[in-house]
C-alpha positions in Angstrom: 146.6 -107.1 -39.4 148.6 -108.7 -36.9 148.8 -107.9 -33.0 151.7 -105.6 -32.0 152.5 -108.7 -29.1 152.8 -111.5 -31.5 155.3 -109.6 -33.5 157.1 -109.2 -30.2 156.9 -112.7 -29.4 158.2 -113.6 -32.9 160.8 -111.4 -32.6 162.0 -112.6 -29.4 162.0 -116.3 -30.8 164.0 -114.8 -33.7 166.8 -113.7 -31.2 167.1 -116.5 -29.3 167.2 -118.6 -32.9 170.3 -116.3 -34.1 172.4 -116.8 -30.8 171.4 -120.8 -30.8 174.8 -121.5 -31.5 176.6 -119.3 -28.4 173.9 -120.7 -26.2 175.0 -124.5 -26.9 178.5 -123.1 -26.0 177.8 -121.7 -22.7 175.4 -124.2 -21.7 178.5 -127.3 -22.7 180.8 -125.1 -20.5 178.3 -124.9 -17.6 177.3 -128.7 -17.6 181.1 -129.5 -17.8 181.7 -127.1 -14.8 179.1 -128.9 -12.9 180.0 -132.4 -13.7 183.5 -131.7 -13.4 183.0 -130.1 -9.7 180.6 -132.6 -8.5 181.4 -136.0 -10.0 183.3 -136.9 -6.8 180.4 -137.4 -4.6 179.0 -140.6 -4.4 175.2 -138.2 -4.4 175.8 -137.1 -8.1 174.7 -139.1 -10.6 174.7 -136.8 -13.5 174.0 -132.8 -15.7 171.2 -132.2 -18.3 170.3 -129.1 -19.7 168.1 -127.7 -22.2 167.4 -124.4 -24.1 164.3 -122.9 -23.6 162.4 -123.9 -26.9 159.9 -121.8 -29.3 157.1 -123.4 -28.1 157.7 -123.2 -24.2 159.0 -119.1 -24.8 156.0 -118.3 -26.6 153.9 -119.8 -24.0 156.0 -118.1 -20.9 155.6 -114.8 -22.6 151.7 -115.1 -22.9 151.4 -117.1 -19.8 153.0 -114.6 -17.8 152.3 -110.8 -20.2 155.7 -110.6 -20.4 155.7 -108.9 -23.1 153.9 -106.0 -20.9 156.7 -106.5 -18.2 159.5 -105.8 -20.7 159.6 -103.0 -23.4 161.7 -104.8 -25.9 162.4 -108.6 -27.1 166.3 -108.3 -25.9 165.1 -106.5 -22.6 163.2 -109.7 -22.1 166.1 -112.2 -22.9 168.3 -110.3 -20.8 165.8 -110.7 -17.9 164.8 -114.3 -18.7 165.6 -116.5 -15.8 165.5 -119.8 -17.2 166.5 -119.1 -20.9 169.1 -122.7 -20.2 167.3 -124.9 -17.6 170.3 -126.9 -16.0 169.0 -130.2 -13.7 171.9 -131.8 -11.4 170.5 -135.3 -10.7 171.2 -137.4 -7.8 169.6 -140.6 -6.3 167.2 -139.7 -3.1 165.4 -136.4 -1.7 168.1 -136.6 1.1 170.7 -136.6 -1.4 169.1 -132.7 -2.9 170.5 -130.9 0.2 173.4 -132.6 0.3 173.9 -131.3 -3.4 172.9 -127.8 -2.5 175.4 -127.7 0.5 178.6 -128.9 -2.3 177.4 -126.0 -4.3 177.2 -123.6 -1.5 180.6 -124.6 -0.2 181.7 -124.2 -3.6 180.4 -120.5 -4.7 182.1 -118.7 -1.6 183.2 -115.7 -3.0 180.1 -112.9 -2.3 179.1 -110.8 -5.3 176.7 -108.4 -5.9 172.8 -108.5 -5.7 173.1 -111.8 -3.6 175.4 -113.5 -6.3 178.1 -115.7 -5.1 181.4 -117.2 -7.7 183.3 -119.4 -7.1 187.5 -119.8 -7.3 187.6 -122.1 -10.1 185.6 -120.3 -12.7 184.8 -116.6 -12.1 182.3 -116.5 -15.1 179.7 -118.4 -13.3 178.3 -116.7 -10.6 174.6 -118.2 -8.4 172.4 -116.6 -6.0 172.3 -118.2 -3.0 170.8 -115.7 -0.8 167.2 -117.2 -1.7 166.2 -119.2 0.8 166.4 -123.2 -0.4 164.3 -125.3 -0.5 161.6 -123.1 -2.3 157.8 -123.3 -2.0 156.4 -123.8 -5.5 152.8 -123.4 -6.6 151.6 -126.5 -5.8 153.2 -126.0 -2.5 155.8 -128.5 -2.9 159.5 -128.1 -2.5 161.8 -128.1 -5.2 166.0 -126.7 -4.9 166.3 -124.0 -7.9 168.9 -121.3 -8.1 169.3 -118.5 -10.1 172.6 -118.3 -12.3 174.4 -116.4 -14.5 177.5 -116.8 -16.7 179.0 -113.6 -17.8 182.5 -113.5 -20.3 184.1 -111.1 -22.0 180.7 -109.2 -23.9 178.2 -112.3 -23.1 176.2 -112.5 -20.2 173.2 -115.5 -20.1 171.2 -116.3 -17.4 170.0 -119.9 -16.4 168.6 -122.0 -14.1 169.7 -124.5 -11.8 167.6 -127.1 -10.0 168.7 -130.5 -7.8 166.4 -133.4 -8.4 166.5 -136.9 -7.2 165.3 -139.7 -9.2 161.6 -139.7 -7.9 161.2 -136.3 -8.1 162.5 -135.6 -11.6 159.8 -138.2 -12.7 157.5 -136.3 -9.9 158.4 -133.0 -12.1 157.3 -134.9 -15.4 154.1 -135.3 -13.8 153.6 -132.5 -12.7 154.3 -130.4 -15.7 152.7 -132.7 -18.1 149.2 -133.9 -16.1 148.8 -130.3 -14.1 150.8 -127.4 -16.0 149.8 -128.9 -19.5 146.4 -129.7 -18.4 143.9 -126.4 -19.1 140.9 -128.2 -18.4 142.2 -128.7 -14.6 141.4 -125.5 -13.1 137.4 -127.1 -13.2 138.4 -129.6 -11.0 141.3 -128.3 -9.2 141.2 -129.6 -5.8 140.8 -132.8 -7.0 143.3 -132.6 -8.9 145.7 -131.6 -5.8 144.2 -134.3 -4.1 145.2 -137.0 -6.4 148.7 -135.0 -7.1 149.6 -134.7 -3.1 148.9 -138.6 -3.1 151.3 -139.6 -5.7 154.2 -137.4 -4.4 153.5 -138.8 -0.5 153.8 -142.5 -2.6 157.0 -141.5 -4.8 158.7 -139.9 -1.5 157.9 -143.6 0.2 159.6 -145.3 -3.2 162.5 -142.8 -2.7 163.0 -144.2 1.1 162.8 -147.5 -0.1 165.1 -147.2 -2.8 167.7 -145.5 -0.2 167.3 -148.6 2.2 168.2 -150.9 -0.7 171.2 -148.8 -1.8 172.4 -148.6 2.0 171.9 -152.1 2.3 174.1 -153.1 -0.9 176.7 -150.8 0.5 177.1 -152.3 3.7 177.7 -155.8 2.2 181.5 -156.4 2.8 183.1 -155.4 -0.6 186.1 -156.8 0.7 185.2 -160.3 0.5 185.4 -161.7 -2.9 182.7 -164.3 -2.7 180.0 -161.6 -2.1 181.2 -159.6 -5.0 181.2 -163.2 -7.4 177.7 -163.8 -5.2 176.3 -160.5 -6.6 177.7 -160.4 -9.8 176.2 -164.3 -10.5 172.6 -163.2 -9.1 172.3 -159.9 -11.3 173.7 -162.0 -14.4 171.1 -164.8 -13.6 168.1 -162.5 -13.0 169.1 -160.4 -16.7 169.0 -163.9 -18.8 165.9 -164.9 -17.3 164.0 -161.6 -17.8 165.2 -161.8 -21.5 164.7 -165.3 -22.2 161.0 -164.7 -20.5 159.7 -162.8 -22.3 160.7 -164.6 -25.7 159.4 -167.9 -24.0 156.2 -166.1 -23.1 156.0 -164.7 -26.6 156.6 -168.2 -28.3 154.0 -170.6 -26.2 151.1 -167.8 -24.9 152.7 -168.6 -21.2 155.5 -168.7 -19.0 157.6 -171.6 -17.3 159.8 -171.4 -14.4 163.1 -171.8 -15.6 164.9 -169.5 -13.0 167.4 -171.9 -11.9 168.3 -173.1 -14.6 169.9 -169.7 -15.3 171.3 -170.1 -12.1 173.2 -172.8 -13.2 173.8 -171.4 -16.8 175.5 -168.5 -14.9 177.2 -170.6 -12.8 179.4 -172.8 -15.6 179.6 -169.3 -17.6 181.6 -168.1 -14.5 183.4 -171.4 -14.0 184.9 -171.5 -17.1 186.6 -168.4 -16.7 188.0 -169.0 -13.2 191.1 -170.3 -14.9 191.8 -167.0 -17.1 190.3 -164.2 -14.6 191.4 -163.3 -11.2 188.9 -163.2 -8.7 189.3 -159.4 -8.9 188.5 -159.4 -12.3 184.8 -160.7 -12.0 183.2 -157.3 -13.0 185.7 -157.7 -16.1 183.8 -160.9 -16.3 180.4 -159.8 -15.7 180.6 -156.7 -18.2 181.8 -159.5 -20.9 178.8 -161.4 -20.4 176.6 -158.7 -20.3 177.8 -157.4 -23.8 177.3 -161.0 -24.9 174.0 -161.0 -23.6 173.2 -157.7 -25.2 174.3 -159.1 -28.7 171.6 -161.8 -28.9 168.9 -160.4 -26.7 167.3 -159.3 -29.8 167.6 -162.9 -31.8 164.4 -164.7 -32.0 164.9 -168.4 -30.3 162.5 -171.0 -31.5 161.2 -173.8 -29.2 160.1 -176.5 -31.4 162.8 -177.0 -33.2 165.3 -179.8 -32.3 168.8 -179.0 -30.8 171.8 -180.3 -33.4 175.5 -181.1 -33.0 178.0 -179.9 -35.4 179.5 -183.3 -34.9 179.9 -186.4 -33.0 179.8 -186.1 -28.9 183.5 -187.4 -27.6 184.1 -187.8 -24.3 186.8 -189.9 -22.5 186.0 -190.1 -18.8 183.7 -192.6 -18.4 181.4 -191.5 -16.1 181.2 -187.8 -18.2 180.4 -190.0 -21.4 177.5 -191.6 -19.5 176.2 -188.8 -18.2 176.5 -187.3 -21.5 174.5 -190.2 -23.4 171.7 -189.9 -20.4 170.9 -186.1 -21.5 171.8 -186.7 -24.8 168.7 -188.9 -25.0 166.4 -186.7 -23.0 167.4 -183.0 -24.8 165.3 -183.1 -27.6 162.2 -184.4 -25.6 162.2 -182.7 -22.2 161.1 -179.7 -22.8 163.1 -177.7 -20.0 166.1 -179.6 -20.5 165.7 -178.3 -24.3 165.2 -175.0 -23.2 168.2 -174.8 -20.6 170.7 -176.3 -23.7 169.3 -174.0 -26.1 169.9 -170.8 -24.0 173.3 -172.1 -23.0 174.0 -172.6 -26.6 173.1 -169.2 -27.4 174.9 -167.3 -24.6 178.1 -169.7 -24.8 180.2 -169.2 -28.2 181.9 -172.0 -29.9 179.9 -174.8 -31.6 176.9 -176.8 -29.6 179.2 -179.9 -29.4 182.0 -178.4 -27.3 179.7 -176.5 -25.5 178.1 -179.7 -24.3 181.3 -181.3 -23.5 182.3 -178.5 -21.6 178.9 -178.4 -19.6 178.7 -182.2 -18.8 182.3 -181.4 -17.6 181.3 -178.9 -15.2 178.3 -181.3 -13.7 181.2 -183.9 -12.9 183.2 -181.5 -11.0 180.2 -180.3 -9.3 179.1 -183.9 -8.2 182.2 -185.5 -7.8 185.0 -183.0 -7.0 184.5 -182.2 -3.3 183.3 -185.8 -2.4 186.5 -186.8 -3.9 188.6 -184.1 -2.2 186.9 -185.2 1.1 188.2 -189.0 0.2 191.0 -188.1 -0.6 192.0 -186.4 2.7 191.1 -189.9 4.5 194.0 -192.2 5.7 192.8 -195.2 3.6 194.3 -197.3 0.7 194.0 -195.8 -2.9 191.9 -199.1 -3.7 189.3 -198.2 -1.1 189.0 -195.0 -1.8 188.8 -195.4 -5.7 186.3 -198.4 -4.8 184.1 -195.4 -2.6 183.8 -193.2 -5.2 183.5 -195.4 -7.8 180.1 -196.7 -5.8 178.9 -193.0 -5.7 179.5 -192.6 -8.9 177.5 -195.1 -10.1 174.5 -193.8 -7.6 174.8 -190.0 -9.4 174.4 -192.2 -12.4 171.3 -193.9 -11.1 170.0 -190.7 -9.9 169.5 -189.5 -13.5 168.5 -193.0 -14.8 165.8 -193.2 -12.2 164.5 -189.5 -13.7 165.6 -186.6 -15.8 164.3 -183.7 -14.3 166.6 -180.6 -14.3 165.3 -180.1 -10.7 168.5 -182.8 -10.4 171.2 -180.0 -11.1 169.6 -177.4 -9.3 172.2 -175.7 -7.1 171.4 -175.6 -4.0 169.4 -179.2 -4.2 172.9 -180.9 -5.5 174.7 -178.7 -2.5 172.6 -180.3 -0.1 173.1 -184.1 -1.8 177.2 -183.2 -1.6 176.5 -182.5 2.1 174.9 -185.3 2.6 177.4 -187.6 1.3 180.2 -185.9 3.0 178.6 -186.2 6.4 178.4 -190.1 5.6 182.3 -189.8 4.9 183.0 -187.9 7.7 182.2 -190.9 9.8 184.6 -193.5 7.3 187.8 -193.9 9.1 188.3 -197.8 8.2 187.0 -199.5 5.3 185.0 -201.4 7.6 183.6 -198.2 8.6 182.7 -197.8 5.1 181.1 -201.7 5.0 178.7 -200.9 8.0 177.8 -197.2 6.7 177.6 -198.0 3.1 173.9 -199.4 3.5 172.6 -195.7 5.6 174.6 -193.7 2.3 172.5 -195.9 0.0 169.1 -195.3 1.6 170.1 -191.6 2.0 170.9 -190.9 -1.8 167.7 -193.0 -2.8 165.4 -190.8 -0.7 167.3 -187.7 -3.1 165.9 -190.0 -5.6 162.5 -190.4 -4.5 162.1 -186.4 -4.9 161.7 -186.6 -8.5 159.9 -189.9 -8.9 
């Protein structure tokens, strides 16, 4: 014969089972309350909720004798704190008062039994005369309020708690390693021990975290450079940590292939300068990203060799140069093969205009601003097509002499265009230019030396 209790327990599960449906209901109107009221704040991040399942009821009921407390199954539901567990989640500990003080400017209007409602919906009502935050059994704190939601003939009660990021993952823990756990009571204290040191640890992560976020807030959003700056860095740092892993999974081992993303990112961006504003950068970004996202699950294999849908064509000389130089080395240098096939993949449009395109961009990065800085020199057009002619011909050598991709790093190729420009600075004659050609040669050869 079967105990009297677990016929109340299955009866209880029964009525909460039959009124599933008006439960959803009032938890979707609560959760939309909330995120509706809060959204605003910076703090918030976000609402979830959940129904008090089977399994967690009929362990409460046992847990706790509740089924001694309360003389009948809907005497218990009607009594049952927690039957809809709401969580409002924001980023840092400090960020949990801040919640609780929006709520309790919010649910002004005083009620009965230490229930407070608020003006935009009267059917929710907290209690707010507990003090907050409360001591749990652990003896940490944790921000829960008691709540109901009373219309017409319905009246549910739920619960409210405000979590930040490291303590809804601290909760987690908690529940799962300690609550779950009924072995830990024979080695309790330890068990607080080791539990008081991974809160202390998650409460330094949350400080840390906060600093960051302060940090990237106080960069000046008003300057469009720091927002392309960002935007280039975060695009760079989500194609490397995609590509290695598949690199890693391919040869057993990782290379370092981080700038070469850099510059990836960088002629991704640059080809879109002419067709987006620089306020449109995060239009930009997310367009990447999505492209990313399409073929971050395709499998890219490393020994195979890179093919063109046709022949290369390129007019300006010293772009068809520079194009035969890698054209010879991209099927045998390893990271050059790697950098072309990742550009490939990211880039739409067939490999050959793709190439093009990228042997484009190197030009204008080598050659542009040492050109603009000629340019702005009162000397004949002869000379100054004569100058740049003679650096041109030393970029050339540069990737004659080697083919290392260290070449079109960045910040090395900034520092190579400084360099040059410093010499030019001093070229007010073309005599000037006779005398200082010979200190510009030595000066570009030591860049050359580098990658001997």
């Amino acid at each position: 014969m079967k105990l009297e209790l677990f016929d109340y327990i299955d009866r209880t599960l029964q009525i909460v089972d039959e009124n599933k449906d008006a439960l959803n209901k009032v938890a979707e109107s609560l959760e939309s309350f909330f995120t509706d009221s809060l959204f605003i704040n910076d703090h918030f991040l976000n609402v979830n909720y959940r129904i008090k399942s089977s399994d967690s009821l009929r362990e409460k009921i046992l847990r706790h004798n509740l089924y001694l407390v309360y003389n009948s199954p809907d005497e218990l539901i009607e009594n049952l704190s927690d039957l809809i567990g709401f969580r409002i989640e924001c980023r840092f500990i400090l960020d949990e008062d801040r919640i609780y003080k929006d709520i309790f400017d919010l649910f002004n209007i005083e009620e009965e039994g230490g229930y407070y409602s608020n003006p935009l919906n009267s059917s929710i009502l907290l209690k707010l005369d507990d003090k907050q935050p409360q001591i749990q059994k652990n003896g940490f704190e944790i921000y829960k309020l008691d709540g109901k939601y009373i219309k017409d003939d319905v009246t549910v009660n739920f619960e409210l708690q405000i979590k930040s990021m490291v303590n809804v993952f601290w909760g987690d823990i908690d529940h799962r390693v300690l609550y779950k756990n009924f072995n830990y009571v024979l080695t309790e204290d330890f068990f607080k021990d080791i539990m008081s040191s991974i809160k202390e640890s998650l409460a330094m992560i949350d400080r840390q975290l906060m600093l960051i976020y302060n940090h990237l807030n106080k960069v000046d959003s008003s300057n469009p450079d720091n927002d392309k700056n960002q935007f280039k860095a975060l695009m760079s740092k989500i194609i490397h940590d995609i590509y290695i892993i598949k690199v890693r999974q391919e040869l057993g081992f990782v290379v370092d292939f981080k700038k070469s993303t850099d510059v990836i990112v960088e002629y991704v961006f640059s080809k879109e300068e002419d067709s987006y504003n620089n306020d449109n950068y995060g239009d930009n970004f997310i367009r990447v990203l999505n492209r990313i996202n399409e073929i971050s699950n395709n499998e890219i294999t490393l020994d195979n060799y890179i093919e063109f849908e046709r022949e290369i064509y390129i007019e300006d000389d010293f772009e068809r140069r520079l194009g035969n130089i890698l054209l010879n080395v991209i099927n045998k240098d390893f990271k050059w093969n790697l950098f072309f096939k990742i550009l490939f993949e990211i880039e739409e449009g067939n490999n050959a205009e793709n190439f093009e395109e990228l042997i484009h961009f190197l030009r204008v990065r080598f050659c542009d601003g040492i050109e603009k800085e000629l340019n702005s020199k009162d000397l004949e057009s002869s000379y100054k097509k004569e100058i740049m002619l003679y650096i041109r011909e030393f970029i050339l050598e540069l990737f004659n002499r080697t083919t290392d991709i260290e070449l079109i790093d960045l910040c090395k190729l900034e520092s190579l265009n400084n360099t040059i420009r410093k010499v030019l600075d001093r070229v007010q004659s073309y005599n000037d230019w006779l005398v200082l050609k010979t200190e510009l040669h030595n000066k570009i050869m030591k860049y050359c030396v580098v990658y001997k």
